[in-house]
C-alpha positions as CSV (number, residue, x, y, z in Angstrom):
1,X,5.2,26.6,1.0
2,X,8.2,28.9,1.2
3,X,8.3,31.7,-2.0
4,X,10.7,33.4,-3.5
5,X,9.7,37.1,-1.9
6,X,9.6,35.6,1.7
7,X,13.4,34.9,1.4
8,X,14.2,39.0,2.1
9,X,12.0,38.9,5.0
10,X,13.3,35.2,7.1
11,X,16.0,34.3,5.0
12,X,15.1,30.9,4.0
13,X,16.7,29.9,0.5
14,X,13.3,29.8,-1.7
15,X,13.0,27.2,-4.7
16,X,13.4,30.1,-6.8
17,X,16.6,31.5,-5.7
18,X,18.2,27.5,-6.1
19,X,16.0,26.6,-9.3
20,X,17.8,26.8,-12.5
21,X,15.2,27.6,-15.2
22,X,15.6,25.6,-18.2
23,X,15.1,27.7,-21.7
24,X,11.4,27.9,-22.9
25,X,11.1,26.9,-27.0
26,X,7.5,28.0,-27.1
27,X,8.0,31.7,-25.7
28,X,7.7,34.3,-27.8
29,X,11.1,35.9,-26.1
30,X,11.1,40.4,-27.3
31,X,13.4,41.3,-29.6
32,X,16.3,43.1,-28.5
33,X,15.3,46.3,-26.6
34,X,14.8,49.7,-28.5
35,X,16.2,51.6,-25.3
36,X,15.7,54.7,-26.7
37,X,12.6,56.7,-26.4
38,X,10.5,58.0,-29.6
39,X,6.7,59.3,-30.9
40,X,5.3,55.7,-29.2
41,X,4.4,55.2,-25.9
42,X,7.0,53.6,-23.2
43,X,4.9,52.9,-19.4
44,X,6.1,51.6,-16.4
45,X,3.8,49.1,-15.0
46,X,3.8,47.5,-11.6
47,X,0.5,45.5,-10.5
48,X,0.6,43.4,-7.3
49,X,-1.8,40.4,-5.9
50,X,-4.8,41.5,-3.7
51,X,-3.3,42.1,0.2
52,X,-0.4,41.6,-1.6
53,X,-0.8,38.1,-0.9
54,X,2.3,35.7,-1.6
55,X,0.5,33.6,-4.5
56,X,3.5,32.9,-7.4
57,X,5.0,30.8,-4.6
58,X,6.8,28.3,-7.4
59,X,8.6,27.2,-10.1
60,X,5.2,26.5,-11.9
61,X,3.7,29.3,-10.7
62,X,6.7,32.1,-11.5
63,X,6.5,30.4,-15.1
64,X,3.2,30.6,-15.3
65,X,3.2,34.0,-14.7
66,X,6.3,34.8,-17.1
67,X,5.6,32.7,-19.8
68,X,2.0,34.1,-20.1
69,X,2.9,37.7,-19.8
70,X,5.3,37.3,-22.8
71,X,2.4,35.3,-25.0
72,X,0.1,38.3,-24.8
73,X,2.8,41.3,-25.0
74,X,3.6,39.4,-28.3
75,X,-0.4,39.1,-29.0
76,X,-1.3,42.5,-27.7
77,X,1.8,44.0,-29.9
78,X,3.7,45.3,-26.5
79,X,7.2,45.1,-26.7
80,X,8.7,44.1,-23.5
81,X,11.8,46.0,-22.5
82,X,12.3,45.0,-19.1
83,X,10.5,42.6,-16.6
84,X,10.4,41.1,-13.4
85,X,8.0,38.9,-11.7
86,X,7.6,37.4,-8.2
87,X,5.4,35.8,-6.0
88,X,2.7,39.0,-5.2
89,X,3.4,41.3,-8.1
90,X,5.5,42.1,-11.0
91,X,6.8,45.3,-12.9
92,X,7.5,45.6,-16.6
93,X,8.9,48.4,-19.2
94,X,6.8,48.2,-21.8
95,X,6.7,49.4,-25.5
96,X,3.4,50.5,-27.3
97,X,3.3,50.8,-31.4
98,X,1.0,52.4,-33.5
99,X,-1.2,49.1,-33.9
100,X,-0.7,47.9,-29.9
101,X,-3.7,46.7,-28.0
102,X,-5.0,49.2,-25.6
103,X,-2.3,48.9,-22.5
104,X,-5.2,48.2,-20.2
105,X,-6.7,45.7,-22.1
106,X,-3.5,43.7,-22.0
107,X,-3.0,43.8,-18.6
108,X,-6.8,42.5,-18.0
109,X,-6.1,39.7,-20.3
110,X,-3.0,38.7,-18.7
111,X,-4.4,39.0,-15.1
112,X,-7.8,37.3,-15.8
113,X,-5.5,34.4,-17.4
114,X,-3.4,33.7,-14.5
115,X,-5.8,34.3,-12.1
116,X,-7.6,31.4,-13.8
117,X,-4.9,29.4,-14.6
118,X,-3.5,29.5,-10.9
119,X,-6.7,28.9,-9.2
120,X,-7.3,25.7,-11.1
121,X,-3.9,24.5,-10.1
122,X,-4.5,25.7,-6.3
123,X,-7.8,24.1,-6.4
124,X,-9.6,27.7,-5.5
125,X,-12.1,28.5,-8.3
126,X,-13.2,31.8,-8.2
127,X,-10.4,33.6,-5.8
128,X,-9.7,37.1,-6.2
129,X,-6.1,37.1,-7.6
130,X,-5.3,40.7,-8.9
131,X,-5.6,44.0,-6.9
132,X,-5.0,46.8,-9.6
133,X,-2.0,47.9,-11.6
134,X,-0.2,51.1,-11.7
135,X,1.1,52.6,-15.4
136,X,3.6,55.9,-15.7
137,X,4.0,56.8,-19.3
138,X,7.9,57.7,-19.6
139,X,8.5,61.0,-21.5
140,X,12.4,61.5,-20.5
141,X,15.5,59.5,-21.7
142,X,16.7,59.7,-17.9
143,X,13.6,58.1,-16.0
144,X,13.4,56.0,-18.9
145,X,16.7,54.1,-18.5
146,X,17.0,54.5,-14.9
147,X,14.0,52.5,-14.6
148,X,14.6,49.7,-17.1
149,X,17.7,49.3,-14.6
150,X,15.5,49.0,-11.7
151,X,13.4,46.5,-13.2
152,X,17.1,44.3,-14.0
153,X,17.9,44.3,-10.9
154,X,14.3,44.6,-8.9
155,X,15.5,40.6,-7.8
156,X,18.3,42.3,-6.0
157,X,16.1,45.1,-4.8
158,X,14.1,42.2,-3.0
159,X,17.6,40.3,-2.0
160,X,16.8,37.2,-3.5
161,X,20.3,37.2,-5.7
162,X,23.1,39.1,-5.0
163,X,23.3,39.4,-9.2
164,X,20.4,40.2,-11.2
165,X,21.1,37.9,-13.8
166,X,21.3,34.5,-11.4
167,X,17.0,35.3,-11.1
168,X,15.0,33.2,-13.5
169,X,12.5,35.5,-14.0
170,X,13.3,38.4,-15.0
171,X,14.7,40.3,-17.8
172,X,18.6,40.9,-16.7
173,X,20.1,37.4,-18.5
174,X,18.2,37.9,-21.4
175,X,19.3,42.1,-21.8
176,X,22.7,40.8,-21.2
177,X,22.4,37.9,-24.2
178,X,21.1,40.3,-26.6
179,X,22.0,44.0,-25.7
180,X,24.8,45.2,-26.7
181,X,28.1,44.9,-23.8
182,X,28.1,49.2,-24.2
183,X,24.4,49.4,-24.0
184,X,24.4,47.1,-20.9
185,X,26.9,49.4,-19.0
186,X,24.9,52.2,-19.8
187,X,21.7,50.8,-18.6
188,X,23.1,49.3,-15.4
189,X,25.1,52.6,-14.7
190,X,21.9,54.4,-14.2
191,X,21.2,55.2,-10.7
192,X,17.5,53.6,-9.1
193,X,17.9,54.3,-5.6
194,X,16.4,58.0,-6.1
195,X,13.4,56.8,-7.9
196,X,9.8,57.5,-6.3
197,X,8.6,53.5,-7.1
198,X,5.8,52.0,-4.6
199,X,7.6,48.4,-4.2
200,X,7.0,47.5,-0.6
201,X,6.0,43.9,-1.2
């Protein structure tokens, strides 16, 4: 089954890169994004799949793994800033507040979820899904931004669009829709391609 990450290595068009994703009523979509930092917490998260083994490989799968991730930021109290998910990992801005869940206790939830969730649908109860995640707390403006723009347009890190916005799952369509135009061209002026980001999936 051909996934959306395998497309930068053989070139294949995946399902992902053709499949328009129709809008989902039941997700609890964030609200517009703070982008500024403050007194609460901002991280930086990136977790990949053990061997960093292709396992999102689909439409059902890639929502799956989106639509769940947005349910618990919402239960957990995590305002989601910027996201991207693929088929062996996923990175996400992410916004504590004073009565947010513990950040790792989040991320277990969502990882023991999926992990279920996609092993019933594979048919492979009990598979190890999950390797680890990764968190950097973000303390300057700078690093802040620059890496909400990395997350945009981590689709076209991975060349699986040439814009970030024609990727279904990830944040870029959505921070277009509700950001404001100026606050867009400041975000996706920030430069990514000096950032020290582990994303050799």
């Amino acid at each position: 089954m051909q996934d959306a990450s395998a497309t930068a290595i053989d070139g294949d068009k995946s399902p992902a890169e053709s499949g328009v994703r129709p809008p989902h009523s039941k997700v609890p979509w964030p609200h517009a994004p703070i982008h500024k930092l403050d007194d609460n917490g901002v991280y930086f998260v990136t977790a990949g799949t053990l061997h960093k083994a292709r396992l999102f490989t689909d439409k059902p799968r890639l929502d799956l793994l989106e639509r769940r991730l947005m349910k618990l930021a919402n239960q957990y109290r995590w305002q989601l800033e910027a996201w991207a998910v693929f088929s062996n990992h996923y990175h996400i801005v992410a916004r504590g507040f004073p009565d947010s869940a513990n950040l790792g206790k989040f991320l277990s939830h969502l990882h023991s979820d999926t992990a279920r969730e996609l092993n019933r649908l594979d048919r492979l109860e009990g598979r190890k899904v999950w390797y680890n995640f990764r968190d950097t707390k973000l303390t300057f403006e700078k690093s802040y931004l620059a890496r909400c723009n990395y997350v945009h347009q981590n689709a076209v890190h991975h060349k699986l669009v040439p814009v970030a916005n024609q990727y279904p799952w990830c944040s870029a369509s959505w921070f277009e829709r509700v950001a404001s135009p100026a606050m867009v061209q400041t975000i996706y002026s920030f430069k990514t391609d000096h950032l020290n980001i582990e994303d050799d999936y």
